[in-house]
MDTraj code that builds the backbone (N, CA, C; nanometers):
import mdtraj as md
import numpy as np

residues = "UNK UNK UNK UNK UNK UNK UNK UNK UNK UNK UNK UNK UNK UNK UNK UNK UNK UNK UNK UNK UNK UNK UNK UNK UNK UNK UNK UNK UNK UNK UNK UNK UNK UNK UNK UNK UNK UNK UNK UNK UNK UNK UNK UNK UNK UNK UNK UNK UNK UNK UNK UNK UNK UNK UNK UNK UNK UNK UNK UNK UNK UNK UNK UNK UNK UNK UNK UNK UNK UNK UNK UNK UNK UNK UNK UNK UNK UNK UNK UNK UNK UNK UNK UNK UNK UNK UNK UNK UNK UNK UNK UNK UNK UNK UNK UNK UNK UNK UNK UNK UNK UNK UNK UNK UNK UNK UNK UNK UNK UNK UNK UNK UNK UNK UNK UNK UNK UNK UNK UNK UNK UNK UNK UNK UNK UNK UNK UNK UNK UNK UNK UNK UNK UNK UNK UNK UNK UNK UNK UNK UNK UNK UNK UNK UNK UNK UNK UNK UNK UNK UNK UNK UNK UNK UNK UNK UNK UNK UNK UNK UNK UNK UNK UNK UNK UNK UNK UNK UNK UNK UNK UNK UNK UNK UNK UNK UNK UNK UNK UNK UNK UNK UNK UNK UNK UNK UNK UNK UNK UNK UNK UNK".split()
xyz = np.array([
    [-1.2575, -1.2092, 0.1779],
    [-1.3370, -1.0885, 0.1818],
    [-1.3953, -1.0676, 0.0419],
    [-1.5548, -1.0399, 0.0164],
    [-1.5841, -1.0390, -0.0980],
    [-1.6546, -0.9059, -0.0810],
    [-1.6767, -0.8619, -0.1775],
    [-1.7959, -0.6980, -0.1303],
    [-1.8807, -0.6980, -0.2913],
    [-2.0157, -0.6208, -0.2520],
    [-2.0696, -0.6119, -0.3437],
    [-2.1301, -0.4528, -0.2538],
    [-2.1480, -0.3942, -0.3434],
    [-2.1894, -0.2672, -0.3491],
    [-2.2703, -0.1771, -0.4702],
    [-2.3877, -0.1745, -0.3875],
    [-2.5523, -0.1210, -0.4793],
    [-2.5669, 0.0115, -0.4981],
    [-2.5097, 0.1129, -0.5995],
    [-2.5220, 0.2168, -0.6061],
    [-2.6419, 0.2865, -0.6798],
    [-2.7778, 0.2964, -0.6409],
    [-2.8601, 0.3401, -0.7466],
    [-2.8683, 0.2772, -0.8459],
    [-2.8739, 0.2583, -0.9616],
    [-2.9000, 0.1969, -1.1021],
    [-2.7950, 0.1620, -1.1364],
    [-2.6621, 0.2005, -1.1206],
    [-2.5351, 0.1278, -1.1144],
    [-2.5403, 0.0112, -1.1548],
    [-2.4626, -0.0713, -1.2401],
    [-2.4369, -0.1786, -1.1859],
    [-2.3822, -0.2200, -1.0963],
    [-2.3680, -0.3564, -0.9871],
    [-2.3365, -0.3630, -0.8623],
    [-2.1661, -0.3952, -0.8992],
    [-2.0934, -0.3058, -0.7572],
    [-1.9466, -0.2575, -0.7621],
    [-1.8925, -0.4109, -0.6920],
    [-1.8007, -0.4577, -0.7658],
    [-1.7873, -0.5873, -0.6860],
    [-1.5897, -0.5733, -0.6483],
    [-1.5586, -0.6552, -0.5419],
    [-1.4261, -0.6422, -0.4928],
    [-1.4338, -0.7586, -0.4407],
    [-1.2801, -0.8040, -0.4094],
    [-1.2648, -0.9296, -0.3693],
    [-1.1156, -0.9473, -0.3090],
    [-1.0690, -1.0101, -0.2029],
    [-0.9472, -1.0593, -0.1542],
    [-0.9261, -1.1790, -0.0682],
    [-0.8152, -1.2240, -0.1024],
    [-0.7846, -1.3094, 0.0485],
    [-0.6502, -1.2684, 0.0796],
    [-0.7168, -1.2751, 0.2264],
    [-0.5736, -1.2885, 0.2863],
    [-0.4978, -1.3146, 0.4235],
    [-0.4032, -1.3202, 0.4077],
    [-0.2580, -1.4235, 0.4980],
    [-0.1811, -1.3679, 0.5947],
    [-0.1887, -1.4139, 0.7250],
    [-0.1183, -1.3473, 0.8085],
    [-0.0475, -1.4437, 0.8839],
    [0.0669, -1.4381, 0.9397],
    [0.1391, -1.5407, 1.0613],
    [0.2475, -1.4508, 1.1165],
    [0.2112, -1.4646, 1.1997],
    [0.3241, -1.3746, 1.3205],
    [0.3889, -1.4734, 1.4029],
    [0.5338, -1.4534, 1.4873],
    [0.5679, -1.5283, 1.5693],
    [0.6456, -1.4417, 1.6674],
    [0.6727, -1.4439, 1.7418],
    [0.7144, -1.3599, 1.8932],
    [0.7646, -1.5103, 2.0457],
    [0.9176, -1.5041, 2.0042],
    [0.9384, -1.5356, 2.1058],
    [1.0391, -1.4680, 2.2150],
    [0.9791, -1.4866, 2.3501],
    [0.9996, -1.4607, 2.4684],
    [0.9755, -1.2478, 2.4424],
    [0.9085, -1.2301, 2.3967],
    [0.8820, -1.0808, 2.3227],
    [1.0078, -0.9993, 2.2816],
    [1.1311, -1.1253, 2.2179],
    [1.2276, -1.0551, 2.2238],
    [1.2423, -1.0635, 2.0338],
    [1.1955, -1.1654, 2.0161],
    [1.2562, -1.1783, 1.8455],
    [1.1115, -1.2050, 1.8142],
    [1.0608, -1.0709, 1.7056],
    [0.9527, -1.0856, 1.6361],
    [0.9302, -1.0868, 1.4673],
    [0.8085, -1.1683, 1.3994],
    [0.8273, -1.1844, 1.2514],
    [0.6809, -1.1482, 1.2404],
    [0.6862, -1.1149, 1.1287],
    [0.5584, -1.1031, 1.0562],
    [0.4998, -1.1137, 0.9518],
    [0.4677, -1.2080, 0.8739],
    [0.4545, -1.2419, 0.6957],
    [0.3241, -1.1916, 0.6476],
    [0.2761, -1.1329, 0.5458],
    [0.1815, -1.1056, 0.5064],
    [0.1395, -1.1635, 0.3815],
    [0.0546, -1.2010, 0.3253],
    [0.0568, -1.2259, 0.1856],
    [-0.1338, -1.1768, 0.1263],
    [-0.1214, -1.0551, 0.0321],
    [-0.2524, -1.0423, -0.0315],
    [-0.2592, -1.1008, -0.1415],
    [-0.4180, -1.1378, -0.1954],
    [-0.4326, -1.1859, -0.3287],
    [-0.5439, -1.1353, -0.3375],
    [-0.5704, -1.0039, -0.4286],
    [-0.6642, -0.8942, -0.4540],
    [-0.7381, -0.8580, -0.5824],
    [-0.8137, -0.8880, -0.5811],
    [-0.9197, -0.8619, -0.7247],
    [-1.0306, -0.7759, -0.7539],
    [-0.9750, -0.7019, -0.8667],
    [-1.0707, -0.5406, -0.8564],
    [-1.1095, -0.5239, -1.0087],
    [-1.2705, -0.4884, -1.0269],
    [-1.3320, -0.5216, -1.1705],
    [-1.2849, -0.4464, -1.2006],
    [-1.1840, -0.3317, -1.2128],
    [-1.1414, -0.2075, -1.3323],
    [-1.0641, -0.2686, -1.4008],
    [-0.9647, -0.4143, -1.4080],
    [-0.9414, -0.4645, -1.4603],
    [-0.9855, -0.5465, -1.5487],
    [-0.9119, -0.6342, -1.6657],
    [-0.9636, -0.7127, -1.7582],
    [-0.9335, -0.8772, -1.7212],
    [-0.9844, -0.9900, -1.7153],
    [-0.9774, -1.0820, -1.6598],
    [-0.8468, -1.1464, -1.6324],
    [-0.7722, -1.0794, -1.7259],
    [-0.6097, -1.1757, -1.6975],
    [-0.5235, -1.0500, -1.6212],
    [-0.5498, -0.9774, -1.5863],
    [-0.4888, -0.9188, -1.4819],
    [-0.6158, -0.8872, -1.3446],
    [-0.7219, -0.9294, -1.3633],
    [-0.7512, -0.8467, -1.2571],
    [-0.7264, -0.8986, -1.1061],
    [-0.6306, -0.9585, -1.0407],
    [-0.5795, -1.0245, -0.9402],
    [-0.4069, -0.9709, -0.9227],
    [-0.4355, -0.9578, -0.8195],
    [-0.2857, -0.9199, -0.8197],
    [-0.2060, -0.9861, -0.6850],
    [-0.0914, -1.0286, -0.6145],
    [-0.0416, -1.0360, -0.5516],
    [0.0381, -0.9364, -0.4495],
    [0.0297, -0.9400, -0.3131],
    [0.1044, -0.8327, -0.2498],
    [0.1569, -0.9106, -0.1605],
    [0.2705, -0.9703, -0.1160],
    [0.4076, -0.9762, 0.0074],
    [0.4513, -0.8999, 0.0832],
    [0.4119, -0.9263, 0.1999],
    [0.5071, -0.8190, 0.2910],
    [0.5455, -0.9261, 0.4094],
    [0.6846, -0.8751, 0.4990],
    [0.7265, -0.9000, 0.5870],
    [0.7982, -0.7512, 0.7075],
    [0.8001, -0.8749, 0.8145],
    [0.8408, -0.7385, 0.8908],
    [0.9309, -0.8480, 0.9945],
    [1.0315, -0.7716, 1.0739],
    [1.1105, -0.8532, 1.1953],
    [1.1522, -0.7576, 1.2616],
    [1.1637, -0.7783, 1.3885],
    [1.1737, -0.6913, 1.4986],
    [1.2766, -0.7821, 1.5841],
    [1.3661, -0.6583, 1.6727],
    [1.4153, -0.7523, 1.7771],
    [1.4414, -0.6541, 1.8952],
    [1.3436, -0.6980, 2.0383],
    [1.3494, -0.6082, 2.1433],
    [1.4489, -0.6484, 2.1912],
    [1.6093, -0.5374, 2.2066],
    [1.7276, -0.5588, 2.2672],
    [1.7318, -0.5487, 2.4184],
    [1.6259, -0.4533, 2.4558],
    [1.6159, -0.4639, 2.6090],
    [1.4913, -0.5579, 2.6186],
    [1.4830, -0.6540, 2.6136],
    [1.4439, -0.7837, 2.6692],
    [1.5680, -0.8874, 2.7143],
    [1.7040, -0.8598, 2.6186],
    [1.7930, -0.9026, 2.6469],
    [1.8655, -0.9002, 2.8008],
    [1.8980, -1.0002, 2.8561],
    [1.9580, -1.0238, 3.0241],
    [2.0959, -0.9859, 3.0040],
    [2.1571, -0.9240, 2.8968],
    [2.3008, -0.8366, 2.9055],
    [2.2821, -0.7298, 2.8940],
    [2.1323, -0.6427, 2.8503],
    [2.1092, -0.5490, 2.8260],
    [2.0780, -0.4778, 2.9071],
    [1.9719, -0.5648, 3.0380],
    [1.9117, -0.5238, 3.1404],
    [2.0235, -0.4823, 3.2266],
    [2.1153, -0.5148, 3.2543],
    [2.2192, -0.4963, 3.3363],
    [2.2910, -0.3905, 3.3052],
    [2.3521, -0.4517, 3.1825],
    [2.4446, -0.3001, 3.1411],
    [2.3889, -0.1783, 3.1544],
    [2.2724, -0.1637, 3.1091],
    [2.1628, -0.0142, 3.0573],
    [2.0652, -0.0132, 3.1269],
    [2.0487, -0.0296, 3.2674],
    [1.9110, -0.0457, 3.3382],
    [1.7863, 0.0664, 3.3488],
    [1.8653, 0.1741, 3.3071],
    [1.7699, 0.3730, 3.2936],
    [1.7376, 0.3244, 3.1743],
    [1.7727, 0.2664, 3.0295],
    [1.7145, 0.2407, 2.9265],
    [1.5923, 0.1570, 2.9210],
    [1.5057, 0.1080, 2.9640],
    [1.4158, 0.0419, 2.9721],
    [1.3601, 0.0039, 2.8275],
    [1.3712, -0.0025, 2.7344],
    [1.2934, 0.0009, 2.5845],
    [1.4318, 0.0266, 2.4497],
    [1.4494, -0.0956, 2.4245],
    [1.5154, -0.0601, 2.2999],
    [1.4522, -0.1791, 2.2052],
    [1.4176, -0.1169, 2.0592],
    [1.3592, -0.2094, 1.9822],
    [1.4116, -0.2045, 1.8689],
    [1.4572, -0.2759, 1.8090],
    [1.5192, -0.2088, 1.5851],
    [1.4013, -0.3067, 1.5242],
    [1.3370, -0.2654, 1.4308],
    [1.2983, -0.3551, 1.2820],
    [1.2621, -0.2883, 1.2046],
    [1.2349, -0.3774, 1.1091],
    [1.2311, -0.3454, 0.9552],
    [1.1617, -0.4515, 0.9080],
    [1.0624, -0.3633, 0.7764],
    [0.9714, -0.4119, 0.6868],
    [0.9370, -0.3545, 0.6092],
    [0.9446, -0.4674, 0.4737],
    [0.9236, -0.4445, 0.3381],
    [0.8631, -0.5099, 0.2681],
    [0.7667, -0.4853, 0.1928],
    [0.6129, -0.5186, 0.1589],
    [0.5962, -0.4658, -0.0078],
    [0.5044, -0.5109, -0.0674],
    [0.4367, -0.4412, -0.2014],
    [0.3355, -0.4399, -0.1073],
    [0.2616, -0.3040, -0.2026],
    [0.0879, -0.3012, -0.2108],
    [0.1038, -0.2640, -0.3170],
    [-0.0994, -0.2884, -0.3714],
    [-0.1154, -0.2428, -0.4876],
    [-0.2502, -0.1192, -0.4572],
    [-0.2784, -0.1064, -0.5901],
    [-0.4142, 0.0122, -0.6210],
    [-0.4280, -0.0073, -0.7389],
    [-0.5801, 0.0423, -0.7319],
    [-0.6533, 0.0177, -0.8587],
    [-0.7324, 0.1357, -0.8496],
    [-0.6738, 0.2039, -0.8119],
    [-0.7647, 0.3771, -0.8386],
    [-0.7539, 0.4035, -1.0121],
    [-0.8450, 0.4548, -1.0422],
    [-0.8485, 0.4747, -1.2019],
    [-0.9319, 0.6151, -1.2151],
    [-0.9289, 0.7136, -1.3200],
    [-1.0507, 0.7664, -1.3412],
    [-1.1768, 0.7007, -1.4015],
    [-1.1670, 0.5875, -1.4201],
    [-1.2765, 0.4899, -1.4764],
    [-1.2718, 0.3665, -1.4180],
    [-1.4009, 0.3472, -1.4376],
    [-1.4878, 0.2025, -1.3884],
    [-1.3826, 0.0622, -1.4102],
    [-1.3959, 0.0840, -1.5117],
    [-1.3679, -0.0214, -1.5876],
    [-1.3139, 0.0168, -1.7232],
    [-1.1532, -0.0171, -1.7233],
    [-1.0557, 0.0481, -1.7904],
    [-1.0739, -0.0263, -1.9075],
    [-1.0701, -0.1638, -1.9396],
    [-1.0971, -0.2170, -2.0217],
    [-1.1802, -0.2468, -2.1289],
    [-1.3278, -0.1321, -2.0566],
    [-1.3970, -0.1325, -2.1699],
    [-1.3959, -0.0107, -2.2139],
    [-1.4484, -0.0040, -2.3972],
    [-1.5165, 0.1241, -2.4477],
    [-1.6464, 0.0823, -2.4780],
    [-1.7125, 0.2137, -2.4072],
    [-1.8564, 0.1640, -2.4529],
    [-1.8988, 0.3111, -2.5455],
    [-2.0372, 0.3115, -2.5850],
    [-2.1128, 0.4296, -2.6730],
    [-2.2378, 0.4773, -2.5923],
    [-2.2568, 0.5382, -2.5924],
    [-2.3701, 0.6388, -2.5755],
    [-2.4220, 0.7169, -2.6618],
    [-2.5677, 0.7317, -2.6475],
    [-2.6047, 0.8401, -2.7111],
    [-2.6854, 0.9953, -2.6269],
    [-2.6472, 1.1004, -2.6902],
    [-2.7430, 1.2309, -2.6366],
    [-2.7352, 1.3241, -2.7565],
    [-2.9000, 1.3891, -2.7491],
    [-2.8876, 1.4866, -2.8296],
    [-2.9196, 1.3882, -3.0203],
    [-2.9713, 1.2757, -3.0163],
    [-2.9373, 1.2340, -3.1333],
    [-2.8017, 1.1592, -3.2100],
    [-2.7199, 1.2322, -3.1210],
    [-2.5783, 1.1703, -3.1359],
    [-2.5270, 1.0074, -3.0809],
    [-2.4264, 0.9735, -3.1176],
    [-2.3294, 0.8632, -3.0448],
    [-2.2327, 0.9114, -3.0185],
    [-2.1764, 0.9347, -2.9191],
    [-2.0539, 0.9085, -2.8321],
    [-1.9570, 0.8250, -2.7616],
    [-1.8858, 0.8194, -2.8528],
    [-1.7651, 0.6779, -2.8093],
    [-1.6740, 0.7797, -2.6479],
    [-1.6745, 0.6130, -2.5884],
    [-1.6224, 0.6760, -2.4593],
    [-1.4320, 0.6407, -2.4806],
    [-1.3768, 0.6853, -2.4074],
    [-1.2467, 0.7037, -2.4250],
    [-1.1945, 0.5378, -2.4345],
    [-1.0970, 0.5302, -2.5487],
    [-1.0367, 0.3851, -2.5936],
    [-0.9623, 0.3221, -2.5046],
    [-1.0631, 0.1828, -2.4632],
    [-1.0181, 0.0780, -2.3459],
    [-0.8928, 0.0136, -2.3796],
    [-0.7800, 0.0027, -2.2039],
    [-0.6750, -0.0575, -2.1686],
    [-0.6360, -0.1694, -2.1081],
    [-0.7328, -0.2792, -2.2572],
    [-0.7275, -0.4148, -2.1975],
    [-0.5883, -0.4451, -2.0880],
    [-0.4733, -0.3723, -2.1764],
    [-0.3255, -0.4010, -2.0434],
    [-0.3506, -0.3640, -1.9069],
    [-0.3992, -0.2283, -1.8858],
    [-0.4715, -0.1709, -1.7406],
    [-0.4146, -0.2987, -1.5970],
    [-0.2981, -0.2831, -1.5479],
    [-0.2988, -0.3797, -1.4339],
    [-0.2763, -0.2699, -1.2845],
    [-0.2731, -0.3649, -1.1847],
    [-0.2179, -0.2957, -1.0546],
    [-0.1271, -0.2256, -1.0340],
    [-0.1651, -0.0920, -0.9851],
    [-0.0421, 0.0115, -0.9659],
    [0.0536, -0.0638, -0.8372],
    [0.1525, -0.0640, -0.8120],
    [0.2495, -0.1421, -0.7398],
    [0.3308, -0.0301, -0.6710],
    [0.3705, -0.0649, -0.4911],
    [0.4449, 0.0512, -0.4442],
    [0.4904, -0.0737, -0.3773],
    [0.6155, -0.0810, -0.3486],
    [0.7448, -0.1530, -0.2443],
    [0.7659, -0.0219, -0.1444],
    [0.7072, -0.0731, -0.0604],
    [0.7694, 0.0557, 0.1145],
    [0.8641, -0.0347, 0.1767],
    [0.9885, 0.0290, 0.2179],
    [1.0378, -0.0416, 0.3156],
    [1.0460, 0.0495, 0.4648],
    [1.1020, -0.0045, 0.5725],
    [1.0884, 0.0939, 0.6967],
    [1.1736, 0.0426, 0.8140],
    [1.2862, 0.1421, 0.8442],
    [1.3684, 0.0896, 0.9309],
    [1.3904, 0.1667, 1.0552],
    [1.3303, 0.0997, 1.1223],
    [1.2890, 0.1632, 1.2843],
    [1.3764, 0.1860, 1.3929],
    [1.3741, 0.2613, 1.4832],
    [1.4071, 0.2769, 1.6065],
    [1.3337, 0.2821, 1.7477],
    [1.2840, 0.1898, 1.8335],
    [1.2123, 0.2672, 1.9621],
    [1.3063, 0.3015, 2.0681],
    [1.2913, 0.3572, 2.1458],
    [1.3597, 0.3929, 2.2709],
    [1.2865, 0.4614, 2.3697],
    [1.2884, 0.3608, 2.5032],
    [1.1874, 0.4522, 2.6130],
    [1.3349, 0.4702, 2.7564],
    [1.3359, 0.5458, 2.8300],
    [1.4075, 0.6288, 2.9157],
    [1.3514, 0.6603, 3.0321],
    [1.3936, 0.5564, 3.1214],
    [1.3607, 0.6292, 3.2903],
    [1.1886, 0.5672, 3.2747],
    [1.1925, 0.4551, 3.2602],
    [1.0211, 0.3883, 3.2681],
    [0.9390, 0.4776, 3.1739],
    [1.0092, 0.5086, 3.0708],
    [0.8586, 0.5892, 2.9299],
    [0.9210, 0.7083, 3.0129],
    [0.9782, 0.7901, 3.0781],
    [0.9303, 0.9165, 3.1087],
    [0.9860, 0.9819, 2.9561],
    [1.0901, 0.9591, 2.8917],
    [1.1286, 0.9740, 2.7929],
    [1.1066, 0.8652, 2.6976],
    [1.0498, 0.8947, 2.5585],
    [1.0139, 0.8011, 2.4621],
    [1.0804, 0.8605, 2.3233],
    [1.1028, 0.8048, 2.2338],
    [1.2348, 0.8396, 2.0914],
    [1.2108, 0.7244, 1.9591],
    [1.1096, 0.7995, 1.8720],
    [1.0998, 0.6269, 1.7931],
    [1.1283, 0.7200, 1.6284],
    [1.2431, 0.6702, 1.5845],
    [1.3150, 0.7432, 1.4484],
    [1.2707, 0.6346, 1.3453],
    [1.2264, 0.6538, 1.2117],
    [1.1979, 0.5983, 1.1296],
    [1.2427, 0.6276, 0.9992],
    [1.3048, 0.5640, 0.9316],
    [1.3960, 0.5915, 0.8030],
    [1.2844, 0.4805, 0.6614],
    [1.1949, 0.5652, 0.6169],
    [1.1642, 0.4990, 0.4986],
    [1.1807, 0.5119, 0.3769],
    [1.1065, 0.4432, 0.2798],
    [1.1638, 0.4258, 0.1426],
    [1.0189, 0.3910, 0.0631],
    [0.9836, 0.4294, -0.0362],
    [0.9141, 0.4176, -0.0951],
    [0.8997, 0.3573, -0.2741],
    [0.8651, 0.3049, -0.3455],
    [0.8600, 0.3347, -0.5143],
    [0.7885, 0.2320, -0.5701],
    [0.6938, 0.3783, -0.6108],
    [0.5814, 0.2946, -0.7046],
    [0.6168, 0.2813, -0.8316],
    [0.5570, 0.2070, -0.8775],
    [0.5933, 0.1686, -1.0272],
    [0.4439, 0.1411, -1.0492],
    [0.4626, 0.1338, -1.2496],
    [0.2981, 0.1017, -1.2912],
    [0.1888, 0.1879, -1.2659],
    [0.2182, 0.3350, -1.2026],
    [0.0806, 0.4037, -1.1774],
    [-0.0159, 0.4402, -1.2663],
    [-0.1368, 0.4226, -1.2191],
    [-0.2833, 0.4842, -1.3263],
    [-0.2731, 0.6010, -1.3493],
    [-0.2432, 0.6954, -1.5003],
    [-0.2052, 0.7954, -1.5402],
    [-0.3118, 0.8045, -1.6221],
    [-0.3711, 0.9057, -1.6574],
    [-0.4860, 0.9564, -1.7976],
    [-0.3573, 1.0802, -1.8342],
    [-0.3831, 0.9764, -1.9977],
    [-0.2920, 1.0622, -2.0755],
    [-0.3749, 1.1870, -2.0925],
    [-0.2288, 1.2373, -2.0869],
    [-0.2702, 1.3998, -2.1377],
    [-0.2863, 1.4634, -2.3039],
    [-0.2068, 1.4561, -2.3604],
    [-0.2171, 1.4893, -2.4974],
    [-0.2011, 1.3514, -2.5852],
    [-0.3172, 1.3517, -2.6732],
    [-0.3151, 1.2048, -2.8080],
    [-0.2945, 1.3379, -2.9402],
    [-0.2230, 1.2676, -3.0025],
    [-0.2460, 1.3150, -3.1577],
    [-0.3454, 1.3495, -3.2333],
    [-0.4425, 1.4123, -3.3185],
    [-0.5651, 1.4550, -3.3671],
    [-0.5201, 1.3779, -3.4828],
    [-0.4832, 1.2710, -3.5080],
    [-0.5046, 1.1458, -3.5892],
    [-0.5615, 0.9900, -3.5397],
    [-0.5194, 1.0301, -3.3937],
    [-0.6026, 0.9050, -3.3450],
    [-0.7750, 0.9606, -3.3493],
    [-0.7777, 1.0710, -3.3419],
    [-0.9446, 1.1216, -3.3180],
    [-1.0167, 1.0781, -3.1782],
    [-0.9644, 1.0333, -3.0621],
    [-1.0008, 0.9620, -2.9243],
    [-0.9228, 0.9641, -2.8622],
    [-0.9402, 1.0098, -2.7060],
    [-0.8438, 0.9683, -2.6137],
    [-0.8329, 0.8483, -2.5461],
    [-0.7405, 0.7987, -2.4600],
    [-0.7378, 0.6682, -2.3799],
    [-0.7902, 0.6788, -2.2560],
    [-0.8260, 0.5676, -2.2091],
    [-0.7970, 0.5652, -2.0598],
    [-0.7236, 0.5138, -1.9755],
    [-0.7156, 0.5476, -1.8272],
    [-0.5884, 0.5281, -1.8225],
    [-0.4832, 0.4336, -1.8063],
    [-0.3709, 0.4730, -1.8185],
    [-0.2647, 0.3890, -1.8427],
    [-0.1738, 0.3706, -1.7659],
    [-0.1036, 0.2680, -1.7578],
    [0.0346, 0.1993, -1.6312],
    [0.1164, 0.2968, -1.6662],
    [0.1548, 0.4294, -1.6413],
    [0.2636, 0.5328, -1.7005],
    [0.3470, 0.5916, -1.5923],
    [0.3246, 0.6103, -1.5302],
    [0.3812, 0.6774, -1.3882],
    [0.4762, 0.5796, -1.2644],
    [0.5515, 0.7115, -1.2585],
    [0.6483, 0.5976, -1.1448],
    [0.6793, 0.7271, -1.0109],
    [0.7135, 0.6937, -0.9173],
    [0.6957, 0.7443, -0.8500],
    [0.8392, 0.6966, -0.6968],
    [0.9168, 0.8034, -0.6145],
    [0.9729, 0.7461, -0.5332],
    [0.9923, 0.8592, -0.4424],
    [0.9416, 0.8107, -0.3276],
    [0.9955, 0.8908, -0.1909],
    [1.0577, 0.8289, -0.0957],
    [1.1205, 0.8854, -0.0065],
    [1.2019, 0.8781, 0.1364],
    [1.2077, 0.9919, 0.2211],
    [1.2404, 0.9262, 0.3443],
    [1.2254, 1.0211, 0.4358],
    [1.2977, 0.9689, 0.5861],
    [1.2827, 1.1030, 0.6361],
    [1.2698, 1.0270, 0.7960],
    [1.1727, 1.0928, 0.9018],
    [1.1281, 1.0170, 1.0017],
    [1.0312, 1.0434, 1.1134],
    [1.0761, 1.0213, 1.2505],
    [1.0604, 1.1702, 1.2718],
    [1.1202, 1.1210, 1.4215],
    [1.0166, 1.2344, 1.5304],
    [0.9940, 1.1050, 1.6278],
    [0.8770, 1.1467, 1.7247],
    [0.9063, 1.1324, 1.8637],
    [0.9117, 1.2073, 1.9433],
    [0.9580, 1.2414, 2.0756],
    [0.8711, 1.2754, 2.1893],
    [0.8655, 1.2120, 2.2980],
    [0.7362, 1.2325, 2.3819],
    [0.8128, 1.2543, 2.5171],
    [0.7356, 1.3031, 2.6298],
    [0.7970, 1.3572, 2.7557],
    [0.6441, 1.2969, 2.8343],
    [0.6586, 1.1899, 2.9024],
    [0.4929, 1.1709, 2.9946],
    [0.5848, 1.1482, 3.1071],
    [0.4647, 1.2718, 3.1722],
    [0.4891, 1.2718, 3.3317],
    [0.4184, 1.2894, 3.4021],
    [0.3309, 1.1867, 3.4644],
    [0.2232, 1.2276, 3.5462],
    [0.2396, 1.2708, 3.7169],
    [0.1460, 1.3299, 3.7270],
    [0.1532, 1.4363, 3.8776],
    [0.0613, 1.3387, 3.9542],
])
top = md.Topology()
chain = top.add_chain()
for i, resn in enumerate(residues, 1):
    res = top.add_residue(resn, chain, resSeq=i)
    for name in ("N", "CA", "C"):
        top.add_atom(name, md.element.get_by_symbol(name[0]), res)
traj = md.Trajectory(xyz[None], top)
């Protein structure tokens, strides 16, 4: 996937990725899923601007199982998996972190805020550990989700510099970040 994007007088916004998928599913009872990104975004400086993202996922439908069907036959739907992945981002308040450029208005020059050749991919690891359950053919449905979150490396614009540097930065890998939770969603379909 490559993109180029023409904004008015802009220079043109360019993005770039590839990427990797393989799934496998047998008898719809044991499922996998591998992912692999390789992502490139100009706010970076050439030796970081690529980044890598991994994810996987595995599933295993227990009522597909022929001990399951028997024992639990009103259960119609039981599923567990789990998957855990990086992504990245390259949200910034600027273009292009790496450079400082000048301007002028008014007669003046204006230096723009001091470039972060380091500037790399903000990074989040999600993981997610599932439950489905359907009851009486779907009339009852139950799918609980226990996740996990933590970013590391986030794009931060510092807040306060010293009035000896005389300039601020832009922004910087400073922020970290972690959530969890749980989700749980419950349905009743009954048609007349």
């Amino acid at each position: 996937n490559r993109q180029q994007q023409n904004r008015g007088t802009d220079f043109p916004y360019f993005n770039e990725a590839l990427v990797g998928r393989a799934t496998y599913d047998y008898s719809r009872k044991y499922l996998l899923e591998l992912n692999l990104g390789y992502t490139g975004s100009e706010r970076f400086a050439p030796g970081n601007r690529f980044g890598v993202f991994p994810s996987a996922a595995i599933g295993w439908t227990i009522s597909e199982e022929p001990f399951f069907k028997n024992a639990v036959p009103w259960m119609n739907k039981l599923k567990v998996r789990y998957s855990d992945g990086l992504v990245g981002s390259d949200y910034a308040s600027s273009r292009w972190l790496y450079i400082s450029e000048y301007s002028t208005s008014g007669g003046y020059i204006h230096e723009d805020k001091d470039a972060n050749i380091n500037a790399q991919w903000e990074e989040a690891r999600k993981r997610d550990l599932g439950v489905e359950i359907g009851l009486f053919k779907n009339l009852f449905t139950l799918t609980v989700d226990v996740f996990d979150e933590q970013r590391s490396k986030m794009l931060l614009t510092p807040q306060s510099v010293t009035g000896l540097v005389g300039n601020s930065f832009k922004d910087l890998n400073l922020g970290s970040l972690k959530k969890h939770g749980i989700e749980v969603e419950a349905e009743f379909n009954k048609t007349t």
